[in-house]
C-alpha positions in Angstrom: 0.0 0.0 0.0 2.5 2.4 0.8 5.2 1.3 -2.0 8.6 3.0 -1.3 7.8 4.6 2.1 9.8 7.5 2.6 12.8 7.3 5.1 10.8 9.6 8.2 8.5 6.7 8.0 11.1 4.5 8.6 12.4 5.9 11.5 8.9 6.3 12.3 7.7 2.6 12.4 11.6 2.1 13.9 11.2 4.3 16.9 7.5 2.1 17.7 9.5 -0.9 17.6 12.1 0.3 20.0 9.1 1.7 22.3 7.2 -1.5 22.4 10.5 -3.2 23.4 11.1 -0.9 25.8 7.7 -1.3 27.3 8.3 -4.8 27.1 11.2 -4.8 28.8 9.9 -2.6 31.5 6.9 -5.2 32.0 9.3 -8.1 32.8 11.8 -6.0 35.3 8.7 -4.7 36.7 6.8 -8.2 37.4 10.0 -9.5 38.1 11.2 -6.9 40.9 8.0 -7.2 42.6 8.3 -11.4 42.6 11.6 -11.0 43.9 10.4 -8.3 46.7 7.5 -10.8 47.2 10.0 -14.0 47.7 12.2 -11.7 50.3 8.5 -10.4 52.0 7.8 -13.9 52.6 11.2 -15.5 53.4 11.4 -12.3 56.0 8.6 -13.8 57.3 8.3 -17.6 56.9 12.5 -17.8 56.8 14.4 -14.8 58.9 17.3 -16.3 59.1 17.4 -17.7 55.7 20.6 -16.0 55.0 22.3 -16.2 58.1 21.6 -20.3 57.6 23.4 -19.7 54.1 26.5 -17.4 55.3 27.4 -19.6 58.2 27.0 -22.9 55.9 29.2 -21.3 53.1 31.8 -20.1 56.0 31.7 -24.2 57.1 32.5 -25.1 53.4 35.1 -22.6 53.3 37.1 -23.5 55.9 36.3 -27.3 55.2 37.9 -26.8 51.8 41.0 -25.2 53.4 41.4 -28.2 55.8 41.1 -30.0 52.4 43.5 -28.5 50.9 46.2 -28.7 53.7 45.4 -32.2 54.4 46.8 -32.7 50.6 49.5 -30.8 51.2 50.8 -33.4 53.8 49.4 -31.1 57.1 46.9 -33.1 58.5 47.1 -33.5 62.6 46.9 -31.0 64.5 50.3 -30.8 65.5 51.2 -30.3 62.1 49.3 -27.2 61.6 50.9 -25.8 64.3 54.7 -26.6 62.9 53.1 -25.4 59.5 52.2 -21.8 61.3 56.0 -21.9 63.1 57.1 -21.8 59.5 55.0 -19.7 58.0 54.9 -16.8 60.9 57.6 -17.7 63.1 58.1 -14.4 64.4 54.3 -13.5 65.5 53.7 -14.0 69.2 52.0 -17.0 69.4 51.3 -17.0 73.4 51.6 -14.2 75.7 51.7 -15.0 79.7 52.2 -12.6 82.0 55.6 -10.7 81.0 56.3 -13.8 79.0 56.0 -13.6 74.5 56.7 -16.9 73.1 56.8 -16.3 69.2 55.6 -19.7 67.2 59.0 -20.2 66.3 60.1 -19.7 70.1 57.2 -22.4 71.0 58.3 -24.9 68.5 61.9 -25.0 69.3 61.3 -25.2 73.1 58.7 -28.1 72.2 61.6 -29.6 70.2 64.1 -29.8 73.2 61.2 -30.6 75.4 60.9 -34.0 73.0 64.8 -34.6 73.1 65.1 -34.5 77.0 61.4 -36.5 77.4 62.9 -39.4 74.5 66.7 -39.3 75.9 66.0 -39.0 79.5 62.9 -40.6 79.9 62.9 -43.0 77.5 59.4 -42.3 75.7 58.5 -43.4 72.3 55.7 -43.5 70.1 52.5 -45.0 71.1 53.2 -44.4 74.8 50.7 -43.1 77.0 52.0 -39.7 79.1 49.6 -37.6 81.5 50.2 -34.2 82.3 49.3 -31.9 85.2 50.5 -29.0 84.6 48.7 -25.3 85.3 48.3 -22.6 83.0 51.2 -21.7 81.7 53.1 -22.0 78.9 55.3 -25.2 79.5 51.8 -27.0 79.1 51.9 -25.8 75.9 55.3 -27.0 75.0 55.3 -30.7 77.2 52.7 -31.7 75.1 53.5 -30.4 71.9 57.1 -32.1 73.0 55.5 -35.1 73.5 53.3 -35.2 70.3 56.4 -35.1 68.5 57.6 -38.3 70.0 53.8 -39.6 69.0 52.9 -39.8 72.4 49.5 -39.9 73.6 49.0 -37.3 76.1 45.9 -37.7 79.1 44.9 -34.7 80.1 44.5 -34.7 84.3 42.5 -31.9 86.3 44.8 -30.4 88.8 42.0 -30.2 91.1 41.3 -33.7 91.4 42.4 -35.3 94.8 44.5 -39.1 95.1 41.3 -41.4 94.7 40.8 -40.0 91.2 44.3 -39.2 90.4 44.9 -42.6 90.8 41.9 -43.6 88.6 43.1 -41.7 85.8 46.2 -42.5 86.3 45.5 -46.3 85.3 42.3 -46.3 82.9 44.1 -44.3 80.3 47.3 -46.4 81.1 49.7 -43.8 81.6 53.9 -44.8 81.3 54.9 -42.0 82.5 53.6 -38.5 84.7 54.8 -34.8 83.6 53.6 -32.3 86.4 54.1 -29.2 87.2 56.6 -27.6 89.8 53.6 -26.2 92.0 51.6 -29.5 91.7 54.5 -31.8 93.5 51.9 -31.9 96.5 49.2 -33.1 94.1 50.7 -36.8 93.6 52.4 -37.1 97.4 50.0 -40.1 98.4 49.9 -42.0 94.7 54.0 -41.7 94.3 54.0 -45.2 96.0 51.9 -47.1 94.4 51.4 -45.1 91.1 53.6 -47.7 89.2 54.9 -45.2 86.5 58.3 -42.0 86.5 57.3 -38.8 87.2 58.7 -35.7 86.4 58.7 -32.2 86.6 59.1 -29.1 84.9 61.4 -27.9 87.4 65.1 -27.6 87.3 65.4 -29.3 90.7 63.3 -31.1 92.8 62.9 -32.1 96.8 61.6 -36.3 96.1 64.4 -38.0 95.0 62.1 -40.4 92.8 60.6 -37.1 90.6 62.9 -36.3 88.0 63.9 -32.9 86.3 63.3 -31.8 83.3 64.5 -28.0 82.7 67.7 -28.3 83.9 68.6 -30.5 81.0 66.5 -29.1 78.2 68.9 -26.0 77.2 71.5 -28.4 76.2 68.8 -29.8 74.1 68.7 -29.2 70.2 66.1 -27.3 69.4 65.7 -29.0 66.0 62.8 -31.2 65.7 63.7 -35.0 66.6 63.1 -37.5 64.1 61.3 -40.5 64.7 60.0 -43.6 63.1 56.5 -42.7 63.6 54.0 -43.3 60.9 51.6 -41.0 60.0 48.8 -40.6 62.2 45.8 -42.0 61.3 42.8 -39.4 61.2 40.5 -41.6 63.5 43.5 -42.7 65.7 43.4 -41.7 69.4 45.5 -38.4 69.3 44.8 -37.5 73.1 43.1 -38.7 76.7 40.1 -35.4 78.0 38.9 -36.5 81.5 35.1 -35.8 81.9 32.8 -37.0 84.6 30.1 -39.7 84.6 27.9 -42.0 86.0 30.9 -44.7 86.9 31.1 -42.4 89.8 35.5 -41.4 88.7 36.2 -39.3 85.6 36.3 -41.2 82.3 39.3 -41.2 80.0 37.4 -39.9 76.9 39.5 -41.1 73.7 40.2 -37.6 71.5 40.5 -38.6 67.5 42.9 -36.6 65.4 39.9 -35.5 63.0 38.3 -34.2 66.3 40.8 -32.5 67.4 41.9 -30.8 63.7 38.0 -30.2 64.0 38.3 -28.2 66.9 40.5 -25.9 65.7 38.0 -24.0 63.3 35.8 -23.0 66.3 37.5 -19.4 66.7 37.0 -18.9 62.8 33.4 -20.2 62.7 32.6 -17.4 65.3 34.2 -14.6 63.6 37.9 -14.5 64.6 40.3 -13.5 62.3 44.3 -13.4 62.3 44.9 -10.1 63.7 42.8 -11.2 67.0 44.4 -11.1 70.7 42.5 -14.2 72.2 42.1 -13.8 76.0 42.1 -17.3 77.2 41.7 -18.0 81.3 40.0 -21.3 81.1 42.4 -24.2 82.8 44.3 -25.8 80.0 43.1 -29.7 80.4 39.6 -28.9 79.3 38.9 -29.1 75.8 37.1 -25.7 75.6 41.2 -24.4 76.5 43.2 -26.8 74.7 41.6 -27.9 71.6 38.9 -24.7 70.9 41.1 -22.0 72.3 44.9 -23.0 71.5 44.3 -25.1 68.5 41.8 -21.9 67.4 44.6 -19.6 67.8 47.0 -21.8 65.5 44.6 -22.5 63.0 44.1 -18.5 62.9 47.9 -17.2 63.2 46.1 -15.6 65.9 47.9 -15.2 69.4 46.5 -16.1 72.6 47.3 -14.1 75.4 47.2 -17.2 78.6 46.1 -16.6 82.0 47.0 -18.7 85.1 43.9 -18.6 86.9 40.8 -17.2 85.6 40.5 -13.4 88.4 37.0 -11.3 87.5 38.8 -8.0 89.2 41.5 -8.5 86.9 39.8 -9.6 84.0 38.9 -5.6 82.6 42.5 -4.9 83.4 44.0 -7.4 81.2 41.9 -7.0 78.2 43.2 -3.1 78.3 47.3 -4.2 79.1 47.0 -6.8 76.6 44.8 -5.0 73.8 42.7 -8.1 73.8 39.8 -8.4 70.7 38.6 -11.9 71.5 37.9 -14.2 74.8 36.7 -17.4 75.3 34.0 -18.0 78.2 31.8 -20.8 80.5 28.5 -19.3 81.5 29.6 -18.5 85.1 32.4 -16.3 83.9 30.5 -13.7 82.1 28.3 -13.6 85.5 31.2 -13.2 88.0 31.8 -10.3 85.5 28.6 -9.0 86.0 28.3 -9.5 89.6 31.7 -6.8 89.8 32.1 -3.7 90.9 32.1 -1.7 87.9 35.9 -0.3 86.8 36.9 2.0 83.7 38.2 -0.9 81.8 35.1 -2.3 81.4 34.4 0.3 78.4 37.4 0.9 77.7 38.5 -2.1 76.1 38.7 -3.5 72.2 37.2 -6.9 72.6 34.5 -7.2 70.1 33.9 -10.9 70.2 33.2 -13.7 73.0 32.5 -17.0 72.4 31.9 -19.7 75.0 28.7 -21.6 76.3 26.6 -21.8 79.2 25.3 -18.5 78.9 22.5 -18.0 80.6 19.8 -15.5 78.7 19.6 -13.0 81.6 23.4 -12.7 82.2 23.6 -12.3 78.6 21.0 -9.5 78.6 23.1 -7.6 81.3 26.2 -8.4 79.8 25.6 -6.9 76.3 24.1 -3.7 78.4 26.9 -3.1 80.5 30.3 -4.6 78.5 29.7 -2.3 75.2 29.4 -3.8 71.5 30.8 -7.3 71.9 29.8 -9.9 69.7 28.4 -13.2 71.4 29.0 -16.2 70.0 27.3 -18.8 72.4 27.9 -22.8 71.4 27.5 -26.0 72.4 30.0 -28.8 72.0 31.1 -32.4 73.5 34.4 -34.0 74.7 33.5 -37.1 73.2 32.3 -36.4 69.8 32.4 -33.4 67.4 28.5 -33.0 67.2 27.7 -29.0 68.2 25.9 -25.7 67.6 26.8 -22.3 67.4 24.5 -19.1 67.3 26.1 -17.5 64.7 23.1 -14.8 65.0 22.2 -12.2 67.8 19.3 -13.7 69.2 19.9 -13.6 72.9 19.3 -17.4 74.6 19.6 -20.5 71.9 22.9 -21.9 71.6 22.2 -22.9 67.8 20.2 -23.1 64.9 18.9 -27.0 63.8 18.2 -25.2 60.0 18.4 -27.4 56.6 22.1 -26.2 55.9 23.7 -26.8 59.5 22.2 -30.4 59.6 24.3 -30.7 56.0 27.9 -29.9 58.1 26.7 -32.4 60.6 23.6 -34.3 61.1 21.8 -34.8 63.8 18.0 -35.9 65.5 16.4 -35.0 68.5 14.1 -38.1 70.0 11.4 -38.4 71.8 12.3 -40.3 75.2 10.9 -41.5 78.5 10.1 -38.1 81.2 11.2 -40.9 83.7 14.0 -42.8 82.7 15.1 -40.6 79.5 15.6 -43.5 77.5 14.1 -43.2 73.7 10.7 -44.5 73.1 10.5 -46.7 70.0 7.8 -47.7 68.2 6.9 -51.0 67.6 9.1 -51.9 64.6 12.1 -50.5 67.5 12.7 -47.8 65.6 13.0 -44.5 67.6 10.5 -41.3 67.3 11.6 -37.4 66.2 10.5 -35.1 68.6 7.7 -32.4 66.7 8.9 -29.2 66.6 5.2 -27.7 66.4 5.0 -29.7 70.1 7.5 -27.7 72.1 8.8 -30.8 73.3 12.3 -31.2 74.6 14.1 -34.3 72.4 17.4 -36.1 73.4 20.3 -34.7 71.0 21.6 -37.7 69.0 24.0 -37.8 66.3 25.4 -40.7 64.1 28.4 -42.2 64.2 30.4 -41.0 60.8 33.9 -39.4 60.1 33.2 -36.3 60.8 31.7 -37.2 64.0 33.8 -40.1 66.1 33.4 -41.7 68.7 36.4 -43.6 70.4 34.9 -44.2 73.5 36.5 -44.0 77.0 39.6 -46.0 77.8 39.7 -49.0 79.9 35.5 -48.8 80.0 33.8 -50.7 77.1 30.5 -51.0 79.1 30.3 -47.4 79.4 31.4 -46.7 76.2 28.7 -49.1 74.4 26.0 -47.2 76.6 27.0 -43.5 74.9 25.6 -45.6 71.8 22.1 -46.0 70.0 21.7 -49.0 67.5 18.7 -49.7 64.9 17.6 -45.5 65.8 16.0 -45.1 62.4 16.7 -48.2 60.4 18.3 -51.6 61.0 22.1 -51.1 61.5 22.5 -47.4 62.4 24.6 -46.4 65.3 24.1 -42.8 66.9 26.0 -41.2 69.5 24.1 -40.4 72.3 24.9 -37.0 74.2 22.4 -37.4 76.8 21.3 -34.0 76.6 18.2 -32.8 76.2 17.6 -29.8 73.7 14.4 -28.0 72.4 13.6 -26.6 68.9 11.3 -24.0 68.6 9.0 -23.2 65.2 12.0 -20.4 63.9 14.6 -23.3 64.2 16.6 -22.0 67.1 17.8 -24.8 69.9 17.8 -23.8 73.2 19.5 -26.1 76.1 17.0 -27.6 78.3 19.0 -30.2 80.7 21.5 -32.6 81.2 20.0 -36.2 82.1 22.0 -39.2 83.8 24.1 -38.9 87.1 26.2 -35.6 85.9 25.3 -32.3 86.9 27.1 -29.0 86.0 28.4 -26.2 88.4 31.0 -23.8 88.2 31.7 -24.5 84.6 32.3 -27.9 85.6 31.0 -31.2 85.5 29.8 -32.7 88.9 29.5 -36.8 89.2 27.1 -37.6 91.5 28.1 -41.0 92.2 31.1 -40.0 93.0 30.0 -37.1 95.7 27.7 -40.0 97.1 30.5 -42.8 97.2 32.8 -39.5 99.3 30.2 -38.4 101.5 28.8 -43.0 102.3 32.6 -43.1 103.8 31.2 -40.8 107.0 30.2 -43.0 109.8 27.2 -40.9 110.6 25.9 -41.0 107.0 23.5 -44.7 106.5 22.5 -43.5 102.7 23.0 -40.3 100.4 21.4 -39.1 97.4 23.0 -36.8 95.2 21.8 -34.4 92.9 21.6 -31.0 91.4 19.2 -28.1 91.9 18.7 -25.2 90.3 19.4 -21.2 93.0 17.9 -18.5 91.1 21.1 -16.2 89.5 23.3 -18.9 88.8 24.2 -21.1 85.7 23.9 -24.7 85.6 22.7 -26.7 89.1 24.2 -26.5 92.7 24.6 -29.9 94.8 22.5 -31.0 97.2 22.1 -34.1 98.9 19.7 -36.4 100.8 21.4 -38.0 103.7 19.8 -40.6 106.0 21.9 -40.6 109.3 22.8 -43.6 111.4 20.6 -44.5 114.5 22.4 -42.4 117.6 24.2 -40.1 115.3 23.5 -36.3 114.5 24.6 -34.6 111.2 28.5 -33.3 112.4 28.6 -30.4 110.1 32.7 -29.8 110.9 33.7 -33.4 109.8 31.8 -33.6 106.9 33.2 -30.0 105.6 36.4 -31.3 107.1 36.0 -34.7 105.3 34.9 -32.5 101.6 38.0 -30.2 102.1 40.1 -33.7 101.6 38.5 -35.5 99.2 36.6 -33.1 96.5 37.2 -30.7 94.7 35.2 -27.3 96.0 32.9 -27.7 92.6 31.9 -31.2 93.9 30.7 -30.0 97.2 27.1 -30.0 98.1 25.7 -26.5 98.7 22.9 -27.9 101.0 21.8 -31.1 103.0 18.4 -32.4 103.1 18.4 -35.2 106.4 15.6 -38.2 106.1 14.4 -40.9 107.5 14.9 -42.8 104.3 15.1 -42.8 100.5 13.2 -42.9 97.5 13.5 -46.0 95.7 12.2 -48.2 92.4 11.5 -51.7 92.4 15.1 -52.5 91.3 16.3 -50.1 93.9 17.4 -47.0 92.1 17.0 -43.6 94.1 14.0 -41.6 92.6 15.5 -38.5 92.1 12.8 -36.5 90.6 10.7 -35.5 93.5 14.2 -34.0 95.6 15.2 -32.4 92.6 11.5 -30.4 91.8 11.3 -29.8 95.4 14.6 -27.8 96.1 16.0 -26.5 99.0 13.4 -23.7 100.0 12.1 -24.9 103.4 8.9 -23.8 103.0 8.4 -27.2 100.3 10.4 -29.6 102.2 9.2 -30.4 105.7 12.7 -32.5 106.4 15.4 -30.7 108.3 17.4 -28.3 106.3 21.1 -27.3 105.9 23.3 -24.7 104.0 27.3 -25.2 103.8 28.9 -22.1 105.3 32.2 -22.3 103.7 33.1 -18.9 106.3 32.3 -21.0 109.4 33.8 -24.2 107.4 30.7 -26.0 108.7 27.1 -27.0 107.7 24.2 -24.4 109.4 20.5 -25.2 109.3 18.6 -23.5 106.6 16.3 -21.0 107.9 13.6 -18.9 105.8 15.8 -16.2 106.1 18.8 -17.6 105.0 16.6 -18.9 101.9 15.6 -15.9 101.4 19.1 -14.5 101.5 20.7 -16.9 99.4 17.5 -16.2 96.7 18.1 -12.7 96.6 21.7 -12.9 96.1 23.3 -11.8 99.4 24.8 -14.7 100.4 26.7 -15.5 97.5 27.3 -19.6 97.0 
């Protein structure tokens, strides 16, 4: 029709083209911007933490790949990431005590003649077994990096722990051979006779002639590293011996697998840590938290950790200022001593920006953030025995992790449905076990299988109790889960929160409390016919206090000075019982196991129980009835426990 349209027409029919286009175009980034700002709208709402899920699972991969990577490069235990490190930075501080600096390179070489004097003098090799009780300090550090070298086992021993247990330990981990500490001699006075192993200390001289020195021959020592005949380790070989307490009434030799320890070492990283961090660290040494999350953090960082001796809440402030600390690692009842002080200038004007720990309770954590400044809190929960944990890698204020789709891809993990009486798992009636609802608000049992990533060794020189931290045939025929015997709950938003710790095992100043073993301690008074240990719960503090139901002999009143006088020798202060409860008798089952529930819901306020009453006055170093007043005293927060 139009023929040979002129070229303004063109442009003309052109310029429509390019409009429609346009319009097009428009249409789709429209509709598609307002999908993508509906998909956010309702992951904001259905999935908050959608991409906190997704950060913290690609950090995981990240550093998983970089363990990767090193493990090809021939780095693979843990000791061998520090020696990588003493190459790599050898002149960066690597630990900081008191006036002390120990560079890496200073820590390897005195590890080095450490492992000459302990092969040439002490004649240890590979595969021997070697505890060490040692305080904080840096020659803990450098022992048992001495003896790693050698491909020594090291067991771990609580300096606290009096002769009974020392000697326990002692054999179930099946020590050669005892390093201790110079201000520790008095710790292994009654087990010297019959310990049936050398000891020596990190002393250059010593008072028993059958203790041997070690410091006066290490600087004669070559500071090379020794060579041995050792084979590589093998990843799920027993790398060291962690002492925790249990329901055998002693502590248990947990076995510590190389991949669990290498593990360990990522925690700092995972929680925001970086290479340029101070790392405040005044947790004792033998605990993993110390050792494995704290030390082996700082390595696998380049980070350096400045060490304390003994944890001191007046001092803490102080420290973090002298030492330009960034980072410190915490149990729940530190951060509350630090609350509970009187308040300093330190306290705001410090750098630290991050804490991680556990056992945070939410209203210490509350006060904390409000008082301390900006700091970062990174609570957690983790295991001796296997690598199975959480971290709240988020700021809401109480759960100590998230159970989302992507965290249960690191590590997997169930919580079950079990028995309110005995705990145990309910099964169905194929044997199989049940998943707690999360819809139900039910506290589960926290399981987790048994896999590489996640090991379990079990406890030396105990197969029975060993076998009973395991689940068989959980979900199908053939499975084996490792059971933490913690109970955990998951609310609808995917956060878990930490609801108790089931068994005979209680926890109390950031330590674990055997009841079996308080109750075997306190049955060796002649006064005492029964006892029945437990924890309760004293408004203000973390975790439970002891108390314990004591049934006296006929003719025989409660002696409050023998029995303190009777704890001071036997228990560690942690293990103590905070108050008595005296009966006529016990609690019982059929099979004649003490019912437990009943003392436990009833506490130790006097208007519940109707038995006589009694509070441990550490002051008067004696045991004073419990009055209302006291109680109420004790509630409130004046008399401090």
């Amino acid at each position: 029709k139009f023929g040979d349209p002129s070229s303004s027409t063109q442009a003309v029919l052109s310029s429509v083209r390019v409009t429609r286009q346009l319009v097009t175009m428009s249409w789709a980034i429209s509709t598609l911007a307002v999908g993508v700002v509906t998909l956010l709208l309702i992951q904001r709402k259905l999935y908050p933490y959608f991409w906190d899920d997704l950060m913290y699972y690609a950090r995981v991969r990240r550093v998983g790949s970089a363990m990767m990577a090193r493990m090809k490069r021939g780095v693979v235990t843990y000791l061998q990431c520090f020696e990588l490190q003493a190459r790599n930075i050898p002149e960066k501080p690597f630990v900081v005590f008191e006036e002390q600096i120990l560079t890496y390179r200073d820590v390897d070489a005195r590890s080095n003649r450490f492992a000459h004097v302990l092969r040439s003098h002490c004649g240890l090799k590979h595969g021997d077994v070697v505890a060490l009780l040692m305080n904080n300090e840096p020659d803990f550090i450098c022992v048992w990096f001495g003896l790693c070298k050698l491909g020594c086992e090291v067991a771990f021993l609580n300096f606290n722990i009096k002769s009974q247990s020392l000697r326990h330990c002692l054999r179930s981990c099946g020590a050669k051979a005892l390093v201790i500490g110079p201000d520790l001699i008095r710790c292994v006075d009654e087990v010297l006779p019959d310990a049936g192993l050398e000891v020596w200390v990190a002393a250059e001289s010593s008072t028993h002639q059958s203790i041997g020195t070690l410091l006066d021959k290490l600087e004669s020592a070559s500071p090379e590293k020794p060579v041995t005949d050792a084979p590589q380790p093998n990843l799920m070989s027993n790398f060291l011996f962690i002492f925790t307490s249990g329901t055998t009434g002693l502590p248990k030799a947990a076995r510590i697998s190389h991949i669990k320890a290498v593990m360990c070492m990522a925690f700092l990283r995972l929680c925001g840590a970086g290479a340029r961090d101070r790392v405040y660290l005044t947790l004792p040494l033998y605990h993993m938290s110390a050792s494995l999350l704290g030390i082996g953090g700082c390595i696998e960082l380049g980070a350096t950790c400045v060490l304390k001796r003994k944890f001191s809440a007046s001092q803490f402030w102080k420290d973090c200022v002298k030492y330009d600390i960034t980072v410190f690692q915490y149990i729940g009842e530190l951060c509350r001593y630090l609350v509970n002080q009187p308040k300093t200038a330190e306290e705001v004007a410090h750098k630290v920006r991050l804490a991680a720990g556990s056992g945070l309770r939410a209203d210490v954590w509350t006060q904390f953030l409000r008082r301390f400044g900006k700091i970062q809190i990174r609570e957690s929960y983790g295991l001796t025995e296997a690598s199975i944990g959480f971290v709240n890698y988020t700021d809401e204020i109480g759960p100590i992790g998230r159970a989302s789709y992507f965290n249960k891809l690191s590590l997997p993990f169930e919580f079950l449905k079990c028995d309110p009486q005995t705990h145990e798992p309910i099964r169905t009636d194929t044997g199989h076990c049940i998943k707690t609802a999360v819809v139900s608000g039910e506290a589960g049992l926290l399981v987790a299988p048994v896999m590489f990533t996640n090991p379990f060794l079990g406890y030396a020189g105990d197969k029975a109790m060993s076998e009973k931290k395991l689940l068989r045939d959980v979900f199908k025929s053939g499975d084996v889960y490792f059971n933490t015997g913690d109970l955990m709950l998951q609310d609808h938003r995917d956060f878990v929160y930490f609801k108790d710790r089931i068994g005979d095992t209680f926890r109390w100043k950031g330590e674990n409390v055997s009841t079996t073993e308080v109750s075997e301690v306190l049955g060796c008074l002649d006064f005492l016919l029964d006892v029945s240990v437990y924890g309760v719960t004293v408004p203000g503090y973390e975790g439970r206090a002891g108390m314990a139901a004591v049934v006296l002999k006929d003719g025989h009143g409660l002696d409050g000075d023998r029995l303190y006088s009777h704890l001071l020798h036997t228990l560690p202060p942690y293990a103590w019982p905070c108050f008595l409860r005296v009966q006529t008798s016990l609690d019982v089952t059929d099979t004649f196991k003490q019912q437990k529930g009943r003392l436990v819901q009833e506490g130790f306020s006097p208007d519940t129980v109707q038995q006589p009453l009694f509070f441990l006055d550490a002051s008067r170093k004696t045991y004073m009835p419990l009055t209302a007043q006291l109680y109420d005293h004790i509630v409130s927060g004046k008399i401090r426990l």
